[in-house]
VEXLUM-391592 format. One record per residue (C-alpha): residue in one letter; y, x, z. Coordinates in steps of 0.1 Angstrom, whole numbers, plus 5000, padded with zeros to 4 digits. Example, Ala and Ser with C-alpha at 12.3 -4.5 7.8 and 13.67 -1.06 7.14 Angstrom:
A495551235078S498951375071
***
This chain:
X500050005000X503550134990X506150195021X509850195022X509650585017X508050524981X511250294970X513250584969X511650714945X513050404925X516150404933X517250634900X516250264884X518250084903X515349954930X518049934958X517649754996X518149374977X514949444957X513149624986X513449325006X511749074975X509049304976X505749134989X503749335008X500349154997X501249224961X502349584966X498549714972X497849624936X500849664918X504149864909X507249764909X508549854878X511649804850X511649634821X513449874795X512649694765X511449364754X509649314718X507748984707X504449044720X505049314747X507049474768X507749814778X508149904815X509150224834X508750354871X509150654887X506350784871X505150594833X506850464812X504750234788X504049914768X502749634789X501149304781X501748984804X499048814822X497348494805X498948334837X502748444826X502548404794X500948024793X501947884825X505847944821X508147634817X510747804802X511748174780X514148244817X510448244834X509848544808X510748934816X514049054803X515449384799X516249474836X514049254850X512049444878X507949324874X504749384897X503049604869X499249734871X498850064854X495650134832X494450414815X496250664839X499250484829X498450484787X498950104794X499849844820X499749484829X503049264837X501548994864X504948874876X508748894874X511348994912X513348734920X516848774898X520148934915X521848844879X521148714850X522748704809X521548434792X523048204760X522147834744X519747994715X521047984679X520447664655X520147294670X517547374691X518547354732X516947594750X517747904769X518048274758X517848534781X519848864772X519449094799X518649064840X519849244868X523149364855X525949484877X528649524852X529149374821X530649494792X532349254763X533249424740X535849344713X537749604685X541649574685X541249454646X540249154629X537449124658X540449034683X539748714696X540648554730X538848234725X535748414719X536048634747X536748344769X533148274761X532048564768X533448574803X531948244812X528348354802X529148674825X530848524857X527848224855X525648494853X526948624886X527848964871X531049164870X533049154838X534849444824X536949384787X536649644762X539149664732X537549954706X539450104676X542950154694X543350524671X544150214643X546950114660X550550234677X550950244715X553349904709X550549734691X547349804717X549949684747X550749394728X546949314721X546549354759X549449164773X548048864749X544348894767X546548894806X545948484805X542348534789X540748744817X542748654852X542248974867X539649104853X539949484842X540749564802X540249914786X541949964755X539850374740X538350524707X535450644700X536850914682X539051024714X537251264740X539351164766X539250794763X535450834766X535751044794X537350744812X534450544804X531950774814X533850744851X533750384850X529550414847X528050514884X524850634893X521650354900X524150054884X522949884852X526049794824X525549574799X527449604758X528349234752X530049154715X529549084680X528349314653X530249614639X532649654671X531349954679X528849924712X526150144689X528750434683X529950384720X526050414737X525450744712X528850894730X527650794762X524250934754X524951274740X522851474713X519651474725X519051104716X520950914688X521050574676X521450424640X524850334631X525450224591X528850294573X532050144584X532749854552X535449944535X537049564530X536749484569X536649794585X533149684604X529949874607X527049684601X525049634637X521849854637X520649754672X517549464671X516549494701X517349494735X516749834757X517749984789X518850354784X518950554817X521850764809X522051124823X524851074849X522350854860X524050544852X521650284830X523550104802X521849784780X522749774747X522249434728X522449314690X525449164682X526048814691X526848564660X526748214679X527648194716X526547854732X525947794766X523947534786X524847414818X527347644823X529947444846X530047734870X531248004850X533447834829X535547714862X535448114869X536848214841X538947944836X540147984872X543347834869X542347564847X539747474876X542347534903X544847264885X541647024875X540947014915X544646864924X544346604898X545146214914X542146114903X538346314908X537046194873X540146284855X539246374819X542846554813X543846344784X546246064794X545946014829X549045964851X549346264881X546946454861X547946824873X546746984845X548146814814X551446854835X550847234834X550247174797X553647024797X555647324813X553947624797X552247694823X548347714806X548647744765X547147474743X544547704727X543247794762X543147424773X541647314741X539047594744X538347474781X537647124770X535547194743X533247444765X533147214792X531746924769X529947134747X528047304782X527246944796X526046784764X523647114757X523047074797X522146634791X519646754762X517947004779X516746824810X515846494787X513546734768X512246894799X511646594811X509846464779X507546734781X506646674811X505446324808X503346424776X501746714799X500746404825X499846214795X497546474781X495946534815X495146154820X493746184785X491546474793X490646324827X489045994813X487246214786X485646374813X484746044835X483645874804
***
């Protein structure tokens, strides 16, 4: 059986006293906690302090979940059985969450994807040209504060522009992010991504969050060094992009000690049920909404409603309140559909069983 003395040698993974204390003591004489680094259809590959390998999940995990959150995601920590003196292992169940990334999946279908678990910081990434969007990031900050993580704005590409421009771009986010912390940097400029590099601390877990061709892939091979490179295709010519090379998700354990996700960039950004963190990062939307004369007030034509009198005064911006209703109806109507087809399946599962049950009688 492992002891608190053999966590430590975990802790370079980010096993800290939170995840020592879900540990099981029952399931620790058979298994290994262990990290998910990366995640591919079938399998998964997992790393502790001493393997680092591809895994299959039990016949239990992989059949008996209700839902892809019940799958391992990059980050996740997993009670893993090594085999093979440690050639190949065995995922039989996922540690309770700290934090979790997740999105409505693309298309019509309403279900739940999960980006990346157990983040401290994450990282949303936009470039200072035609990327620039603070309706989009306002998404983006929703999906991070409902995932209880920390968000941190990155603006790439600012050699492109003057001093005046990049402060401009910034002072245009200040409404946007309410606090949280914005870092205009290049790339191409050692000391910008020296100030990165002292944003990244040892045993923490960051996460790149943004569409393709803003730059996360150059940004991770900076952050990485020589010794291991990533893919990154030619910046086109009529939109200054780079075409996104990253398909998967992976953990990279950086060699400040710092661990860093990178993710394939994000076309579609629904979210489901996601009434928490759209209050957070529309905190003073939410602040405004809760002095309101009337509880149900829908913010359209109410009298003593305290936001549309904000509206009225310049205090909020019409883009931001527009963007605030439309995530707040587009989160419960994802959130309605979801539980009336959880619910759906579950009365076929009974109906299936009773089936199967008289079969047997019969």
């Amino acid at each position: 059986m492992n002891t608190d003395n053999s966590f430590e040698t975990l802790r370079f993974l980010g096993f800290d006293p939170w995840f020592e204390e879900k540990a099981e003591p029952d399931k620790m004489k058979s298994f290994r906690p262990s990290r998910v680094i990366a995640v591919d259809k079938d399998s998964v590959t997992v790393k502790d302090d001493r393997f680092e390998t591809r895994a299959q999940l039990t016949g239990k995990l992989m059949y008996a979940s209700d839902s892809p959150l019940d799958f391992p995601a990059v980050g996740d920590w997993v009670y893993a059985q090594y085999l093979d003196d440690g050639d190949f292992a065995v995922v039989h169940e996922v540690f309770p969450r700290r934090s979790v990334l997740k999105r409505k999946t693309a298309g019509k279908k309403t279900e739940h994807q999960l980006i990346a678990a157990n983040i401290d910081t994450a990282f949303a990434v936009q470039s200072l040209d035609g990327d620039f969007n603070p309706r989009r990031l306002e998404r983006y900050l929703s999906m991070i504060y409902d995932g209880g993580v920390r968000p941190v704005v990155l603006l790439t590409k600012r050699d492109l522009f003057s001093p005046e421009d990049v402060t401009r771009k910034i002072d245009a986010l200040r409404e946007t992010v309410r606090g949280a912390e914005i870092i205009a940097f290049s790339n191409k400029i050692d000391d910008d991504m020296e100030k990165i590099r002292k944003r990244l601390s040892p045993g923490r877990t960051y996460c790149l969050l943004g569409s393709s061709g803003v730059g996360k892939t150059t940004l991770i091979n900076n952050l990485v060094g020589d010794n291991r490179q990533f893919d990154v295709n030619e910046v086109r010519a009529k939109d200054g992009k780079g075409r996104h090379t990253t398909t998967r998700r992976h953990l990279i354990v950086l060699d400040s000690g710092a661990m860093i996700v990178d993710t394939p960039g994000i076309r579609e950004l629904g979210n489901i049920g996601f009434d928490s963190g759209i209050d957070e990062a529309f905190g003073d939307i939410a602040a405004l909404a809760s002095m309101c004369r009337f509880r149900d007030c829908t913010h359209e034509n109410e009298k003593g409603c305290a936001v549309l009198a904000a509206l009225e005064d310049g205090r909020i911006s019409q883009k931001r309140f527009e963007n605030y209703l439309k995530m707040k109806k587009e989160s419960d109507y994802h959130e309605r559909s979801y539980l009336e087809r959880k619910q759906r399946d579950k009365q076929f599962g009974k109906l299936c069983k009773s089936v199967m049950k008289n079969k047997v009688k019969k």
